[in-house]
C-alpha positions in Angstrom: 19.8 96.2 124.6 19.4 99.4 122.6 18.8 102.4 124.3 16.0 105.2 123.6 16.5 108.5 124.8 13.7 111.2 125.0 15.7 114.5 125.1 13.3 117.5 127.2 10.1 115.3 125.6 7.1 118.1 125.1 3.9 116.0 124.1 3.0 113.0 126.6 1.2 110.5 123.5 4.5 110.9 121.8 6.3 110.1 124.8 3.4 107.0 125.7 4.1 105.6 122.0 7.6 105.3 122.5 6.9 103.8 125.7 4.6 101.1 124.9 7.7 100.4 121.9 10.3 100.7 124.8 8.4 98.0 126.7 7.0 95.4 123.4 10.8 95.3 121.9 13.0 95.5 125.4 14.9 98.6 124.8 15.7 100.5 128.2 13.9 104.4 127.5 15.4 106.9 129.5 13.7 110.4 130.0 15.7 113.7 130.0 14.4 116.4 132.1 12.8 118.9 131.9 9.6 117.0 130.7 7.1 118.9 129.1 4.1 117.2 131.5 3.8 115.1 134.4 5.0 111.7 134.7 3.5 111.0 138.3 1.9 108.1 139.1 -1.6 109.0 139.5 -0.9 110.9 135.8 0.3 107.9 134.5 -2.1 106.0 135.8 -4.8 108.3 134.6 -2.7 108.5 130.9 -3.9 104.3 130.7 -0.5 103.5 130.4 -1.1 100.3 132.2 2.3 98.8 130.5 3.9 101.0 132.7 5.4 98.9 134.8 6.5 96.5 132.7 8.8 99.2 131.1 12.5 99.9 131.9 12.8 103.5 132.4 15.5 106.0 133.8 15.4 109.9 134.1 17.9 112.1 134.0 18.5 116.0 135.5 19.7 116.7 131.9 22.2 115.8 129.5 25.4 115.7 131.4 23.4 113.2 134.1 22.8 110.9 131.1 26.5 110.8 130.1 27.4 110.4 132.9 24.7 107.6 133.7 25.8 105.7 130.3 29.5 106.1 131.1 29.0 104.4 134.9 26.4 101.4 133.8 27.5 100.2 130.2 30.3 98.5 130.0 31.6 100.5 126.6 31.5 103.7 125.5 28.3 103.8 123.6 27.7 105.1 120.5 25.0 107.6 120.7 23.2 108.7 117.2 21.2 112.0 117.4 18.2 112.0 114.9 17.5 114.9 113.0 16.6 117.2 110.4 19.8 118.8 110.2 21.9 116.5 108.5 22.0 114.8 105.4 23.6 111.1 106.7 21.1 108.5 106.6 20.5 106.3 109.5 20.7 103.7 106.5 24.2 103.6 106.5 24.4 103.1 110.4 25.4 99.3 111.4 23.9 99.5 114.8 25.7 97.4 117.4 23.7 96.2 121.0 23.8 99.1 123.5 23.7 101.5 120.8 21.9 105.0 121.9 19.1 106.7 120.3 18.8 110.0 121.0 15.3 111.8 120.0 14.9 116.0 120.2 11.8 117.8 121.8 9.2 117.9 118.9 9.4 121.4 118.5 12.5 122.1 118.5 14.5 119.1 117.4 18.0 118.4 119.2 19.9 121.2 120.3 23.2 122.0 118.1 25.3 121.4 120.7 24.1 118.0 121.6 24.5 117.2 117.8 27.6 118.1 117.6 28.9 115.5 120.4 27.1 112.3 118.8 26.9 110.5 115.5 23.4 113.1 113.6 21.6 111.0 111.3 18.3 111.5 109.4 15.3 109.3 107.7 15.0 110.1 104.5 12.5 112.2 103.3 11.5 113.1 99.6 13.1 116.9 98.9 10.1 118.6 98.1 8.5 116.9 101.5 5.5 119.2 101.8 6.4 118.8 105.9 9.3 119.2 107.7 9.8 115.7 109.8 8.0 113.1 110.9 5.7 112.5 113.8 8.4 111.4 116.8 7.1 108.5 117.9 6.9 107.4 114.4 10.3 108.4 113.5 11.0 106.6 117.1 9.6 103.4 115.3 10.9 103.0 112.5 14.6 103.3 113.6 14.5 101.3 116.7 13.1 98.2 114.3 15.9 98.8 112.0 18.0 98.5 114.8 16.5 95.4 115.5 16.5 93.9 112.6 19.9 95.0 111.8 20.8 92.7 115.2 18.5 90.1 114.8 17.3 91.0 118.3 13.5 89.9 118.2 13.8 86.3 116.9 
């Protein structure tokens, strides 16, 4: 099972995209507070997200509960890769393995240094003269996690 992680999410479509993915390819989406909106069950509700409960979700405190979390209830240490702007090593070159992490910045501010600086930071390519500077997270969200997939063959 891959796993997605939403680090301090801002915009709740972004975060309902990668959602309804967590829940059509069976990857386990977990939520690192603070949120930037309300996840409540009348919001959710209200949201349309009627997949809701077919999803498996965790939230965490912050990022040392999620360590912590991945270190107690997967059986290996599990390679967590940080995407981002900030580095030039292309999630290309990744051979993704099953339990594999994910980690995905706020939009407007991207992973935090330090957080990049414990995991594996990888990028999707972008032409240099790009005239934006990253993709649309649930997009960039997508087109990983179905590399991932492919990669192990998971959806067939």
């Amino acid at each position: 099972m891959l796993h997605v992680v939403l680090f301090e999410p801002e915009i709740p479509p972004n975060t309902g995209n990668i959602a309804r993915l967590c829940a059509c390819v069976g990857a386990q989406l977990h939520l690192v507070h603070p949120l930037g909106f309300d996840l409540s069950e009348k919001q959710v509700r209200r949201a349309g997200l009627d997949y809701w409960e077919h999803l498996d979700v965790q939230q965490h405190d912050n990022w040392s509960a999620l360590k912590v979390w991945m270190q107690e209830n997967l059986s290996n240490e599990p390679r967590m890769f940080g995407l981002t702007t900030k580095t030039d090593e292309s999630y290309w070159n990744v051979s993704f393995q099953p339990n594999d992490v994910l980690v995905f910045g706020p939009e407007t501010r991207g992973l935090p240094q330090a957080i990049r600086e414990e995991i594996n930071a990888v990028t999707i390519p972008m032409r240099g003269d790009a005239p934006v500077r990253s993709l649309n997270l649930s997009n960039a969200c997508s087109i990983v996690v179905y590399e991932a997939l492919r990669q192990l063959d998971a959806l067939n």
